[in-house]
Structure formats: C-alpha cells, structure tokens
PyMOL Python script that loads the backbone (N, CA, C, O; Angstrom):
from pymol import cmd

cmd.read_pdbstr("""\
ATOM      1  N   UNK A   1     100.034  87.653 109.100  1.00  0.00           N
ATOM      2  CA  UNK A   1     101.476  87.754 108.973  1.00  0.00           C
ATOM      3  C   UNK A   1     102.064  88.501 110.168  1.00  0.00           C
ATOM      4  O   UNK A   1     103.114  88.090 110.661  1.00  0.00           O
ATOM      5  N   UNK A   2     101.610  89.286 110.528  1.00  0.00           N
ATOM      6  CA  UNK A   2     101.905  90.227 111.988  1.00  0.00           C
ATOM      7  C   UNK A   2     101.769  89.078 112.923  1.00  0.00           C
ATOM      8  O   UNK A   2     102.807  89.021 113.581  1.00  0.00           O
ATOM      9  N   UNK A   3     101.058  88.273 113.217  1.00  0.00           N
ATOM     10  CA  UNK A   3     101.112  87.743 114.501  1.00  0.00           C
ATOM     11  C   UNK A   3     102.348  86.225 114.020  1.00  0.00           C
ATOM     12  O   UNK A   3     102.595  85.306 114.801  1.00  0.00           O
ATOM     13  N   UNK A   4     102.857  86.327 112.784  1.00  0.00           N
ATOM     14  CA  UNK A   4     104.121  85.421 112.342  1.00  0.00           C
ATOM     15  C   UNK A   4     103.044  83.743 112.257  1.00  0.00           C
ATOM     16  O   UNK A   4     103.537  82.692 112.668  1.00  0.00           O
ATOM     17  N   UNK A   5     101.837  83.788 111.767  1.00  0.00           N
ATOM     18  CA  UNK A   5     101.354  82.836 111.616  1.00  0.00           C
ATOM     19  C   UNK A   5     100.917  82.072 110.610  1.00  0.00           C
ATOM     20  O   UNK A   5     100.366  80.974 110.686  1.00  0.00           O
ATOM     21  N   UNK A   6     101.248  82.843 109.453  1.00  0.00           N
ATOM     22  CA  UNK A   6     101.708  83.267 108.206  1.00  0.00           C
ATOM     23  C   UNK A   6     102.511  83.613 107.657  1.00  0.00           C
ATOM     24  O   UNK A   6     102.639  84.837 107.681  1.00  0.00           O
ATOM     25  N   UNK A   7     103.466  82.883 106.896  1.00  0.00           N
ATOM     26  CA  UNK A   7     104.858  83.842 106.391  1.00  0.00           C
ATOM     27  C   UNK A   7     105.052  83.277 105.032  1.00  0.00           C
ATOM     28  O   UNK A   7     104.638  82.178 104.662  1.00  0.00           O
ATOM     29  N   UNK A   8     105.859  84.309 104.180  1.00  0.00           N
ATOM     30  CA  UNK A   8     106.133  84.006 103.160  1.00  0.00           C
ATOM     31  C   UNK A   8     106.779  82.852 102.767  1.00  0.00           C
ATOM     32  O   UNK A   8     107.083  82.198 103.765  1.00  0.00           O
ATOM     33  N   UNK A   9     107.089  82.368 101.825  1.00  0.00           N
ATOM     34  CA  UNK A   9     108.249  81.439 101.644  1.00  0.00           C
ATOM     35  C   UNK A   9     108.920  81.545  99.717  1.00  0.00           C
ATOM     36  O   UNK A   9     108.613  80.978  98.668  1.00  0.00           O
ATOM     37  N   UNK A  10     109.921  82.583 100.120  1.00  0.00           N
ATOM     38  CA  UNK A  10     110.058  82.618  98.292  1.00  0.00           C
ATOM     39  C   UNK A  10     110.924  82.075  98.493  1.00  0.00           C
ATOM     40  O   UNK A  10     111.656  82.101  99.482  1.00  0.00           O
ATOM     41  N   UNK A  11     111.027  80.906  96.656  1.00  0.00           N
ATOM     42  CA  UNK A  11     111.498  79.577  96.435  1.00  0.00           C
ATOM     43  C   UNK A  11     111.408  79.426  95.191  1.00  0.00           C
ATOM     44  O   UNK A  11     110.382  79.356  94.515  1.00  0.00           O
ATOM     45  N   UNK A  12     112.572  79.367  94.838  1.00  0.00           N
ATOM     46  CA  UNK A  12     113.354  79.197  93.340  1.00  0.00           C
ATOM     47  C   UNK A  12     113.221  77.862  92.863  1.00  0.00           C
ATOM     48  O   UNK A  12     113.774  76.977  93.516  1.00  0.00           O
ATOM     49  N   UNK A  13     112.547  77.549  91.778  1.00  0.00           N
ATOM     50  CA  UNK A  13     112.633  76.106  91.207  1.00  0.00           C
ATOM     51  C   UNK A  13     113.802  75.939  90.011  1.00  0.00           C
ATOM     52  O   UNK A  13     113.853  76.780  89.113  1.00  0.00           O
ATOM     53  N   UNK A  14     114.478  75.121  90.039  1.00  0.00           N
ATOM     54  CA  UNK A  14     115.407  74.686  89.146  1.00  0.00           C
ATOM     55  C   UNK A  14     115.449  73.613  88.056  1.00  0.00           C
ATOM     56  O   UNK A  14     116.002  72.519  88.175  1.00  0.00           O
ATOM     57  N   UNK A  15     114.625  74.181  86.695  1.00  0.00           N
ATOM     58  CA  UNK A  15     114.400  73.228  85.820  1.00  0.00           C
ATOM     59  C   UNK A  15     115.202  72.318  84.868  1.00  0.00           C
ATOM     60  O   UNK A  15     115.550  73.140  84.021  1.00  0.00           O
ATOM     61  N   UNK A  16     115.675  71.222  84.508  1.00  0.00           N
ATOM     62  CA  UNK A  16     116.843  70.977  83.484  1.00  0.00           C
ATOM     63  C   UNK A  16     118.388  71.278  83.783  1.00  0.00           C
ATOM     64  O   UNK A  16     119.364  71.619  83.114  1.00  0.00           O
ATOM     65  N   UNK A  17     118.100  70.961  85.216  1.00  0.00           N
ATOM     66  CA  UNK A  17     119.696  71.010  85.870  1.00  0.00           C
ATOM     67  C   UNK A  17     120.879  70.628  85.141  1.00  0.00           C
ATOM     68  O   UNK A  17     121.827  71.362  84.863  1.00  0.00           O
ATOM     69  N   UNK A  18     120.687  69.016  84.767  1.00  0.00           N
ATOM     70  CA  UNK A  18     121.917  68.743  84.114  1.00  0.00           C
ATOM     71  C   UNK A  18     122.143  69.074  82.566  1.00  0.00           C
ATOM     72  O   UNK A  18     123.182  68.731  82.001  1.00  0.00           O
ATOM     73  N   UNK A  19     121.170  69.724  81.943  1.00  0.00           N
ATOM     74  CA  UNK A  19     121.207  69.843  80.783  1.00  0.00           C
ATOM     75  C   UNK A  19     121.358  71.622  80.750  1.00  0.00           C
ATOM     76  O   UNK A  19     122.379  72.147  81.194  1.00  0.00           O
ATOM     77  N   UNK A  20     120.249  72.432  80.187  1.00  0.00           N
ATOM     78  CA  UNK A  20     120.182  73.769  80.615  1.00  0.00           C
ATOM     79  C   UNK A  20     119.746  74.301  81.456  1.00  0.00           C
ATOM     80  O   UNK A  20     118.536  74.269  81.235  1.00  0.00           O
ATOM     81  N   UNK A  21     119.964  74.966  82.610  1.00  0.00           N
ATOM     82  CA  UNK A  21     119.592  74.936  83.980  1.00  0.00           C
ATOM     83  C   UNK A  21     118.363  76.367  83.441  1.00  0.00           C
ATOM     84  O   UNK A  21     118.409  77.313  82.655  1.00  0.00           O
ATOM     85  N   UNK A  22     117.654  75.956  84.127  1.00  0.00           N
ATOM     86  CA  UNK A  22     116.399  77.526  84.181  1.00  0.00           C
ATOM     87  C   UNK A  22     115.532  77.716  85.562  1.00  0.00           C
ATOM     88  O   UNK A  22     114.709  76.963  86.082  1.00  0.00           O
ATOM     89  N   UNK A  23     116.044  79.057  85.977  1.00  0.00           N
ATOM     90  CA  UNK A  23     115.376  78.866  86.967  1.00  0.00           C
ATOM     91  C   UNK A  23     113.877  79.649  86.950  1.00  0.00           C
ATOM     92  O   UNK A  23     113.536  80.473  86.102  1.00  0.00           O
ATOM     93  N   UNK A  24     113.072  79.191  88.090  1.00  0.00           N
ATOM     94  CA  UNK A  24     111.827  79.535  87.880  1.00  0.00           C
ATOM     95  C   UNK A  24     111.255  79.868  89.310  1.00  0.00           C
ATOM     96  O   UNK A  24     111.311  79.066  90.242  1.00  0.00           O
ATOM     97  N   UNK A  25     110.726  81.062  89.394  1.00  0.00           N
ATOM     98  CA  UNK A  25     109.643  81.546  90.695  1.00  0.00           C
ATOM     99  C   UNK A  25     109.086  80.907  91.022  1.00  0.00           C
ATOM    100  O   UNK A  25     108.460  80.243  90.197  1.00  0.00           O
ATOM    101  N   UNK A  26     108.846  80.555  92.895  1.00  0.00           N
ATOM    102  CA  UNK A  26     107.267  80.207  92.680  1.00  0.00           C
ATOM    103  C   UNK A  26     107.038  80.491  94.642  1.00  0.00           C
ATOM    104  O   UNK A  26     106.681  79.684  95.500  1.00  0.00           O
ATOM    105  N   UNK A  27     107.389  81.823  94.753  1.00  0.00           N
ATOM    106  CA  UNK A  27     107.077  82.106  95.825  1.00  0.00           C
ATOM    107  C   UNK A  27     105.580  82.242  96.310  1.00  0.00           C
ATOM    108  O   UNK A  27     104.668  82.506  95.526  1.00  0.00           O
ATOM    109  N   UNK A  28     105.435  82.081  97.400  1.00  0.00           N
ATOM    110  CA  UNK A  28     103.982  81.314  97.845  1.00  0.00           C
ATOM    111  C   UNK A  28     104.027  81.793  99.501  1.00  0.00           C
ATOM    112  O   UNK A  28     105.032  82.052 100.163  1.00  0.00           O
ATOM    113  N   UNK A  29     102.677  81.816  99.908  1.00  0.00           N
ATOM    114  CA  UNK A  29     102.385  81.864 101.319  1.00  0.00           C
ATOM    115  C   UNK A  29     102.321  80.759 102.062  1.00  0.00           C
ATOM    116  O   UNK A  29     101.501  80.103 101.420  1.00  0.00           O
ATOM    117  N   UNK A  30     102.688  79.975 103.161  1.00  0.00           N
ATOM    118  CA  UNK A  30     102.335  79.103 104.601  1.00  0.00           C
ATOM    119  C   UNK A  30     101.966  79.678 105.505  1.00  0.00           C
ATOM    120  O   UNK A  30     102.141  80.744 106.095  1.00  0.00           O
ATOM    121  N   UNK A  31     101.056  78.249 105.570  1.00  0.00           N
ATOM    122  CA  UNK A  31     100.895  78.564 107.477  1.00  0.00           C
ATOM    123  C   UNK A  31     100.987  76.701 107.586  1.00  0.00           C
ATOM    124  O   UNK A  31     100.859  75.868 106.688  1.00  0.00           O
ATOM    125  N   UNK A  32     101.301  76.494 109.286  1.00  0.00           N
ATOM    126  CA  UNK A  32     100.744  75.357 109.534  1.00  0.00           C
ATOM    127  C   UNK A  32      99.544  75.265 109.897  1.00  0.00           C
ATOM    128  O   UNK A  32      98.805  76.098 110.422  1.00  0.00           O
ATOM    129  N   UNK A  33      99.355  74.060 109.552  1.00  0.00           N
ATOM    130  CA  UNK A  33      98.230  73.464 109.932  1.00  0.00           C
ATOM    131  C   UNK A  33      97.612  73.317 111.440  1.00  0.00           C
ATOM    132  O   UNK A  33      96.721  72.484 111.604  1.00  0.00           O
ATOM    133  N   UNK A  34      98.046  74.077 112.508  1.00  0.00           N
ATOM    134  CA  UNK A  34      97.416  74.160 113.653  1.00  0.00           C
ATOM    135  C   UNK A  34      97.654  75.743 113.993  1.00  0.00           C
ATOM    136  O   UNK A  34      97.511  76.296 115.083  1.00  0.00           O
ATOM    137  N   UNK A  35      98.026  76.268 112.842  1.00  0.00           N
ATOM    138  CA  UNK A  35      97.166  77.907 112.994  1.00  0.00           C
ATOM    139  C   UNK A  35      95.962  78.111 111.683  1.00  0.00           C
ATOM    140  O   UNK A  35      95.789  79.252 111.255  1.00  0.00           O
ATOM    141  N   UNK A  36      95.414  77.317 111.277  1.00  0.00           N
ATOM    142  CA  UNK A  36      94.712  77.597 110.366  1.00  0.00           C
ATOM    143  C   UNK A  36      93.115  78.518 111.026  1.00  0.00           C
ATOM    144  O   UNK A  36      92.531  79.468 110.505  1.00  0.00           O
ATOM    145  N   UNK A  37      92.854  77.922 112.064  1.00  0.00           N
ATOM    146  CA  UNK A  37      91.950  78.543 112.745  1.00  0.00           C
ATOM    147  C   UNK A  37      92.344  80.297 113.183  1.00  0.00           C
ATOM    148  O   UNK A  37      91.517  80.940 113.829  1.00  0.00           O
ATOM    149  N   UNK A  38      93.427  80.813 112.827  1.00  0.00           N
ATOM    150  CA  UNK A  38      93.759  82.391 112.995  1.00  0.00           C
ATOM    151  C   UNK A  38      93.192  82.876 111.285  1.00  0.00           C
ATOM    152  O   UNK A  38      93.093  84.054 110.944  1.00  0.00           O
ATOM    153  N   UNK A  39      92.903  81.808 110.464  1.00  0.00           N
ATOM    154  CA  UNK A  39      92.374  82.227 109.446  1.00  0.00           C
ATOM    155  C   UNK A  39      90.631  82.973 109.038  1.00  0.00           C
ATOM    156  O   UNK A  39      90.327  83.811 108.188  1.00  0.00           O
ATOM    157  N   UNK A  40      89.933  82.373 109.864  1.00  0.00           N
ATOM    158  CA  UNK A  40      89.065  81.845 109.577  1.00  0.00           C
ATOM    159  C   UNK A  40      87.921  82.234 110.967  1.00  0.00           C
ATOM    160  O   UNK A  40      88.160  81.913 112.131  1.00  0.00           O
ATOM    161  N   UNK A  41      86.764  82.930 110.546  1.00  0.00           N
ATOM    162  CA  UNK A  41      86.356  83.648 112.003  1.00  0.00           C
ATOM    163  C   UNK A  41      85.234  81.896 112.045  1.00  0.00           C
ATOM    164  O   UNK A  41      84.579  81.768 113.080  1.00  0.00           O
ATOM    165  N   UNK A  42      85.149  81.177 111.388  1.00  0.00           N
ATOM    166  CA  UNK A  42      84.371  79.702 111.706  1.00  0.00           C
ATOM    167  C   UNK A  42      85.368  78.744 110.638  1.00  0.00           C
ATOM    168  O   UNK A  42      85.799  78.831 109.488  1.00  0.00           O
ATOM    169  N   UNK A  43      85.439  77.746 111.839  1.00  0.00           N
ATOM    170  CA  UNK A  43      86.084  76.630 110.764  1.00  0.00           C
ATOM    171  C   UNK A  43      85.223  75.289 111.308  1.00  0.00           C
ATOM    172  O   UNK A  43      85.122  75.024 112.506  1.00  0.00           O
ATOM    173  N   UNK A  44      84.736  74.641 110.439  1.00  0.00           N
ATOM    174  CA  UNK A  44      84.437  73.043 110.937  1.00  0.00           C
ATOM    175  C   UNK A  44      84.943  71.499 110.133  1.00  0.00           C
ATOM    176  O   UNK A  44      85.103  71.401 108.916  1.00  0.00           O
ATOM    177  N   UNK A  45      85.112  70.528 110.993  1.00  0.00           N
ATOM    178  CA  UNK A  45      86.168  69.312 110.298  1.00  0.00           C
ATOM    179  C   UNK A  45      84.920  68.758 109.749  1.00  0.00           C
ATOM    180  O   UNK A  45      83.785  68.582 110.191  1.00  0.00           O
ATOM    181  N   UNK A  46      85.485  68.557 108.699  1.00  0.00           N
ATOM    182  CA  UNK A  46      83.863  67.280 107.530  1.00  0.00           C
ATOM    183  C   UNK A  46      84.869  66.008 107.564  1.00  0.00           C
ATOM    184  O   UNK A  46      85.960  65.876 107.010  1.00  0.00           O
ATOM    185  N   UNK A  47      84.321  65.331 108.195  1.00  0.00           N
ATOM    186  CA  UNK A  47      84.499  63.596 107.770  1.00  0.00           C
ATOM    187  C   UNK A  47      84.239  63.163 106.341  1.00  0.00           C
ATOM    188  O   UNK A  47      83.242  62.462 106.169  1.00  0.00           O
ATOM    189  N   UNK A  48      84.840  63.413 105.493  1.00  0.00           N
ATOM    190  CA  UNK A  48      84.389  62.879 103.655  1.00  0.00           C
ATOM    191  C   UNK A  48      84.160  61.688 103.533  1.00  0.00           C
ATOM    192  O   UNK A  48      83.271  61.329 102.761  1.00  0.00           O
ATOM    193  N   UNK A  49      85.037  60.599 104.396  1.00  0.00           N
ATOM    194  CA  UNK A  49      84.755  58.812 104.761  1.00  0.00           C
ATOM    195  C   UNK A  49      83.355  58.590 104.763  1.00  0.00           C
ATOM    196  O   UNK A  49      82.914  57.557 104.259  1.00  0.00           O
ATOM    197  N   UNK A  50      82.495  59.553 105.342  1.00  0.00           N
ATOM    198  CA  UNK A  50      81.271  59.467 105.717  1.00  0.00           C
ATOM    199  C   UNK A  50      79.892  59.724 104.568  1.00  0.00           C
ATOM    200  O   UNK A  50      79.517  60.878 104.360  1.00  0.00           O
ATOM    201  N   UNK A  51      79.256  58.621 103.920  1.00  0.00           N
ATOM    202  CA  UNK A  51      78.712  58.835 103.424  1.00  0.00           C
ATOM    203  C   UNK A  51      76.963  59.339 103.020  1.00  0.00           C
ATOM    204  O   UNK A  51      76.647  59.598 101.859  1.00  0.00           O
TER     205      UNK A  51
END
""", "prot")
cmd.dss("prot")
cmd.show_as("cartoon", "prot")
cmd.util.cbc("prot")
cmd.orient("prot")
C-alpha cells in the first residue's frame, strides 16, 4: 500500500433499489494485474490448457 500498488476500494452495494433500498458494505483491497509480482517474493504462469 505504501508504494500505492495496492489500495483500498470501499464500496457500498445497493440492494432492492426500487422497492426497499438497503445498503450493504463490501469494501475490499486491489491491485492490478501487472503489479501482482510486488506481491509475491516468486510468482510463476501455469498454462491449465495444458494437460
């Protein structure tokens, strides 16, 4: 999160809008997908196609 490669993302879900509205948590962490390697002191790609 210090190097901003990671950041939060809190995000309100809104259930039964047109009827009774309720809202609901569901704040969560990101990263993209071409910092995933700041995760991870080894990462390797598996081909799953491959049987």
């Amino acid at each position: 999160m210090a190097e901003g490669k990671v950041y939060y993302d809190p995000g309100i879900k809104l259930e039964n809008a047109s009827k009774r509205p309720r809202t609901k948590q569901r704040s969560q962490f990101r990263i993209k997908s071409a910092n995933l390697p700041a995760l991870y002191h080894r990462m390797d790609i598996v081909d799953l196609r491959k049987g």
